[in-house]
Backbone as CSV, one residue per row, in Angstrom:
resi,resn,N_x,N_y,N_z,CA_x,CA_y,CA_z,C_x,C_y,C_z
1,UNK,96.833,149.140,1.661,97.624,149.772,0.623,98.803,148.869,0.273
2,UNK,98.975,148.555,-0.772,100.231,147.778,-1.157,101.162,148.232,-1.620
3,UNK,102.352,147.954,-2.091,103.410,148.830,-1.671,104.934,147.271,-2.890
4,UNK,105.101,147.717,-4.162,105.903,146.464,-4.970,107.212,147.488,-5.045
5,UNK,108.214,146.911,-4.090,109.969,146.935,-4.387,110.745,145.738,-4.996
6,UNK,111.852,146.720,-5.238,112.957,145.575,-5.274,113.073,145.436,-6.676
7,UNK,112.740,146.361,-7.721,113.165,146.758,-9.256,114.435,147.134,-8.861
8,UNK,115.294,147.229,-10.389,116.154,147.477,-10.796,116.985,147.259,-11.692
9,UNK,118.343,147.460,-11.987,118.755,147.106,-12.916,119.540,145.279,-13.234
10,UNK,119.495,145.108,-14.217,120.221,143.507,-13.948,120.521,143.049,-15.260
11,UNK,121.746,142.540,-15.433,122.184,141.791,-16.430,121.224,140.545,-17.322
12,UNK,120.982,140.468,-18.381,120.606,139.370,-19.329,120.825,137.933,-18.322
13,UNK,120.345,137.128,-18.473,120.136,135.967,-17.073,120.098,135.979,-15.498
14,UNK,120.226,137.377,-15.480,120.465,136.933,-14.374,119.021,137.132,-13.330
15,UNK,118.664,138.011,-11.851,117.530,137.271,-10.713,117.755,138.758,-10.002
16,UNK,116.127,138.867,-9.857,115.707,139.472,-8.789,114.766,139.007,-7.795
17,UNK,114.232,139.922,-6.673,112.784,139.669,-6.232,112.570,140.600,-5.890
18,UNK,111.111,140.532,-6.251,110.589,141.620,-6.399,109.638,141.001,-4.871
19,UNK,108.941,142.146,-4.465,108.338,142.085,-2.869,106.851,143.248,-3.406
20,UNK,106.089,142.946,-2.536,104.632,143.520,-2.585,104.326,143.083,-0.983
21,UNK,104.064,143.850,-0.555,103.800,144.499,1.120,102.780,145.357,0.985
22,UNK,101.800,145.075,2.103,100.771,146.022,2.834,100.658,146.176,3.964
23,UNK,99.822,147.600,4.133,99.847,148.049,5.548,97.752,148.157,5.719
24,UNK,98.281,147.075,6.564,96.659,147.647,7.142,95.935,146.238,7.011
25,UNK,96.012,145.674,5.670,94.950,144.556,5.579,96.433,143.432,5.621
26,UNK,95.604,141.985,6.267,96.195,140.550,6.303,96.450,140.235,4.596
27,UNK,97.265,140.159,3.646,97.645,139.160,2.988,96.954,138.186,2.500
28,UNK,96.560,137.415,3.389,96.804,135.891,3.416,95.021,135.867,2.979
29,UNK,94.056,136.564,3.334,93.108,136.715,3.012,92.628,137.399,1.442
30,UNK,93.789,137.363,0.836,93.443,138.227,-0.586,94.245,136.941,-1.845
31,UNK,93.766,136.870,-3.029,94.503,136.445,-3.827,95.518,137.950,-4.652
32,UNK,97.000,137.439,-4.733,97.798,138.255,-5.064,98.410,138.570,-6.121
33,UNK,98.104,139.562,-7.244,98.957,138.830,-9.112,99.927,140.132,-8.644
34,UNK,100.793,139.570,-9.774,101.698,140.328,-10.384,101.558,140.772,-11.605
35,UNK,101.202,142.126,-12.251,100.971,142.431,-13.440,102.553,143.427,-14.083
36,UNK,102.625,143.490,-15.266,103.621,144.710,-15.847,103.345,145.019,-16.818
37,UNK,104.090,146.628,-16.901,104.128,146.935,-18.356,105.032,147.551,-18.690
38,UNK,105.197,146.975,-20.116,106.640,147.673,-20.877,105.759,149.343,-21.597
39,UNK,106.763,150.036,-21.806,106.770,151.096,-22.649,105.791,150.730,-23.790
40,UNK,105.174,151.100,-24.148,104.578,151.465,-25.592,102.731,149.979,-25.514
41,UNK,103.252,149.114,-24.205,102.591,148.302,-24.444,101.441,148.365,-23.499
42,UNK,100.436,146.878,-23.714,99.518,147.168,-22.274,100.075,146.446,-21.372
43,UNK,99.137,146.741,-20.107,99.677,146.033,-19.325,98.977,144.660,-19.203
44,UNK,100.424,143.758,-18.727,100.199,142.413,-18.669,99.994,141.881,-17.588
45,UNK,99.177,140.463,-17.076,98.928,139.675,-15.932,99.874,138.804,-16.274
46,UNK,101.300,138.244,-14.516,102.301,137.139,-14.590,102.085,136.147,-14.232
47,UNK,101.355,136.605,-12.812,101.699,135.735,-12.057,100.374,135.623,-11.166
48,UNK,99.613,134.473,-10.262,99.058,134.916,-8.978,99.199,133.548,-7.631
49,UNK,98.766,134.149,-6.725,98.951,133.286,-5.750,97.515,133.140,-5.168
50,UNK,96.785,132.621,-4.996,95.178,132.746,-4.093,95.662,132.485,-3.077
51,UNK,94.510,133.473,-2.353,94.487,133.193,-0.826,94.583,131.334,-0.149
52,UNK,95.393,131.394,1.034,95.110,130.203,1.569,94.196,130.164,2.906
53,UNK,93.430,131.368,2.937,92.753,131.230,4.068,91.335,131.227,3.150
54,UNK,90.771,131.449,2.284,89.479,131.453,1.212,89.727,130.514,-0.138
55,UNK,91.035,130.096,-0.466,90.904,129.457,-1.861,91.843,128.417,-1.166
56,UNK,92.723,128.311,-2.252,93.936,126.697,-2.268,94.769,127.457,-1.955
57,UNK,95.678,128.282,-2.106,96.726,128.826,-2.085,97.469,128.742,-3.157
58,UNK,97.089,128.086,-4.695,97.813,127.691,-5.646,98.279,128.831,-6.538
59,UNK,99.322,128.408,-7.039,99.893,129.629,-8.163,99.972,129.473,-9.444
60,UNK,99.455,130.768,-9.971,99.463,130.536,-11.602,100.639,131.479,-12.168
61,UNK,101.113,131.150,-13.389,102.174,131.805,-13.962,101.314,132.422,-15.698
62,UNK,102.041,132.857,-16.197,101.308,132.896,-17.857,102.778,132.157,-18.364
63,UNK,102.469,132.112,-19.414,103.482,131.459,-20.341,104.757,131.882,-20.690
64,UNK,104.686,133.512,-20.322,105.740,134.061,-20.886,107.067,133.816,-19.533
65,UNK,106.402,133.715,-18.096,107.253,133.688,-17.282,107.461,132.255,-16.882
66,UNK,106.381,131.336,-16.934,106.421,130.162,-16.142,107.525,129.427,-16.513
67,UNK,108.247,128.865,-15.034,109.491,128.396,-15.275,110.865,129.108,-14.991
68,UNK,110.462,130.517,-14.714,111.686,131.125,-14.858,111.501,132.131,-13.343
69,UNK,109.761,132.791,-13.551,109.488,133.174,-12.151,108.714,132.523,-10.911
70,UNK,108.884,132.697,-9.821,108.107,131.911,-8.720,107.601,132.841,-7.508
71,UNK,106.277,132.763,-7.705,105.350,133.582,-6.497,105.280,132.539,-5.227
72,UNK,105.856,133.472,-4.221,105.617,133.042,-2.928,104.698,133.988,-1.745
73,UNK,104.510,133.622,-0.492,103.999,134.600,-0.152,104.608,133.779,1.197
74,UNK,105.076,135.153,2.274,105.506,135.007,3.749,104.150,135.748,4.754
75,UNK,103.977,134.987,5.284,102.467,135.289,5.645,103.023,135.831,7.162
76,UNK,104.284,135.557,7.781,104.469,136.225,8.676,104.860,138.007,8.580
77,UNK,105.666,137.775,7.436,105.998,139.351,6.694,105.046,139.863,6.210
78,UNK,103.720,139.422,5.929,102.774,139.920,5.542,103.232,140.531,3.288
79,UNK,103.772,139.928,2.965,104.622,140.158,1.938,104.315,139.124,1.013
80,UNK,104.273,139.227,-0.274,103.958,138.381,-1.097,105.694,138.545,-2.166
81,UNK,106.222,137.947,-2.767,107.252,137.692,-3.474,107.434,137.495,-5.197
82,UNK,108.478,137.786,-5.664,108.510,137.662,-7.176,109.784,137.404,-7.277
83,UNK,110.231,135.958,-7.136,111.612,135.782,-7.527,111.943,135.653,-8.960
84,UNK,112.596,136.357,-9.995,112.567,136.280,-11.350,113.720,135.590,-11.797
85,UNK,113.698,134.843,-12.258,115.530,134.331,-12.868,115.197,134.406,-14.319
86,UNK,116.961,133.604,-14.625,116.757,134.155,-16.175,116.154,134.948,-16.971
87,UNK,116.087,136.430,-16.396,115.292,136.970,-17.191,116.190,137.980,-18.586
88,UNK,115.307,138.547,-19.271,115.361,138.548,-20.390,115.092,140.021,-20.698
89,UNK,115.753,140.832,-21.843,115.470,142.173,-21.987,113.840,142.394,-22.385
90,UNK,113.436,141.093,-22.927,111.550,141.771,-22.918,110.792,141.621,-21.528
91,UNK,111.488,141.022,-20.413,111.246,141.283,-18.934,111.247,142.673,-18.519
92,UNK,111.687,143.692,-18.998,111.653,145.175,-18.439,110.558,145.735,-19.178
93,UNK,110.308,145.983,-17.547,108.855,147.008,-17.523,108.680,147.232,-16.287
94,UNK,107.433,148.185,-15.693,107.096,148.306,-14.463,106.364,147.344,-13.984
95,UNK,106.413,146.808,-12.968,106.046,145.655,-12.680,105.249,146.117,-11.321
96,UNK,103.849,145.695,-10.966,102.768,146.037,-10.315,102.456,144.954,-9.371
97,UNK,101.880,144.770,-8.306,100.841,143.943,-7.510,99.526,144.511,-7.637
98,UNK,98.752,143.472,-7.215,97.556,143.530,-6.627,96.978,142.922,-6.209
99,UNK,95.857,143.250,-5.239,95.299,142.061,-4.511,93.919,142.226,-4.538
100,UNK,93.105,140.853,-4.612,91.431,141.014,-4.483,90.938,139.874,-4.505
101,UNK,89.981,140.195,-3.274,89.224,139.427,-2.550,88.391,138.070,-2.958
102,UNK,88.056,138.046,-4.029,87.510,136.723,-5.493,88.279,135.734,-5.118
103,UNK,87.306,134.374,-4.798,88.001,133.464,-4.359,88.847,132.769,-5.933
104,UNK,88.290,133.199,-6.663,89.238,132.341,-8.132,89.486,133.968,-9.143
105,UNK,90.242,134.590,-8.275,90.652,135.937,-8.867,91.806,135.373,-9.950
106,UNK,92.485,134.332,-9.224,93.736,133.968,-9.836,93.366,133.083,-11.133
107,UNK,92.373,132.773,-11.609,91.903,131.977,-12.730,91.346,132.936,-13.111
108,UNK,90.799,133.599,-12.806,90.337,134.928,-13.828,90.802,136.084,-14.323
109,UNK,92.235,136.188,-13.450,93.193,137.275,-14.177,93.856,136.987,-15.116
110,UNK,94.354,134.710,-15.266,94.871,134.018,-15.839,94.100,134.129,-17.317
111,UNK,93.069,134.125,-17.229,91.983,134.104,-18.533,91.678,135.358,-19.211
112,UNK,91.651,136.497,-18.316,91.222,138.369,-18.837,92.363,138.989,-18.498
113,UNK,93.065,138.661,-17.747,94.334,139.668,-17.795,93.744,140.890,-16.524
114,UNK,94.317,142.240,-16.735,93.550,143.163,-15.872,92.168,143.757,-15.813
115,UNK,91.561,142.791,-17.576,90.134,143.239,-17.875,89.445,142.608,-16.382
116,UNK,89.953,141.498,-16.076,89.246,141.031,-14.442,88.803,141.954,-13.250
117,UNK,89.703,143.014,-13.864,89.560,143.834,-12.081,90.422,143.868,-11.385
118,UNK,90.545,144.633,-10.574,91.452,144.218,-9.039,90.755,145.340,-7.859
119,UNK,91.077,144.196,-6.779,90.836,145.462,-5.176,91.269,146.824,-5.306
120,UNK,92.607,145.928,-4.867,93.759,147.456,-4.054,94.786,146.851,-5.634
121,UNK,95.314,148.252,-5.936,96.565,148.044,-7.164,97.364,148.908,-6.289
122,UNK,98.687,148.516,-6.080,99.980,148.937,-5.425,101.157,149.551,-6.555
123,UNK,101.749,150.915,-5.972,102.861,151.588,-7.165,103.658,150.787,-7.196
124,UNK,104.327,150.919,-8.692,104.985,150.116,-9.416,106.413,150.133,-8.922
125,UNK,107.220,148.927,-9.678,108.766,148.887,-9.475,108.705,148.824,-10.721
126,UNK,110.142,149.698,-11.096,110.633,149.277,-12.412,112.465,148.277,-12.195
127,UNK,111.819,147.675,-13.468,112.666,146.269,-13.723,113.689,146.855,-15.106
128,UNK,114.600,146.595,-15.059,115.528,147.010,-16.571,116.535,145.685,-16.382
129,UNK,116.507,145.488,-17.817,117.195,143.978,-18.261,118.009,144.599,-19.250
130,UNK,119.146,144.817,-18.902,120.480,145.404,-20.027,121.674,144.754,-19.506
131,UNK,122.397,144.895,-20.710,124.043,144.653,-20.374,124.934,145.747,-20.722
């Protein structure tokens, strides 16, 4: 079961991180995205990390974040990460994990978005970008 904190509120430039935690299954064996959605819209694919025990461990961003956010994953915390900077009032939305087992999940969420699928989808954090 996965489990995304660490929303909230935050000024125009400025940084959060966001965290995605599970109980029960290893991490490190799953590739991990970050998806969100704003109000009125669909939901979007950000970010992913592939497994480093089945794939590369490499990370993909989409365009709208790359550069500004960075997926990590602490394999001792069993926790995967969303450090966001500079972000921006079209950055607020609820912001999701998920994880699944596809060794090139992370190139295929990059290409379909959530039409790809996912394993396990974890409740949301919400993110608000105001001043």
């Amino acid at each position: 079961q996965l489990q995304a904190s660490g929303g909230g509120l935050v000024q125009p430039g400025g940084s959060l991180r966001l965290s995605c935690a599970a109980s029960g299954d290893t991490l490190d064996d799953y590739g991990i995205g970050w998806f969100r959605q704003a109000p009125g819209k669909e939901r979007e694919w950000i970010s992913c990390v592939s497994s480093p025990s089945r794939s590369d461990g490499f990370t993909y961003y989409s365009d709208s974040v790359k550069g500004r956010f960075t997926i990590s994953r602490d394999n001792a915390k069993n926790t995967v990460y969303l450090q966001m900077s500079s972000l921006k009032p079209e950055d607020a939305a609820v912001y999701y994990c998920a994880a699944d087992l596809r060794t090139l999940i992370c190139a295929q969420w990059k290409l379909s978005g959530p039409k790809a699928g996912f394993g396990s989808w974890g409740q949301g954090t919400l993110v608000t970008v105001s001043s």
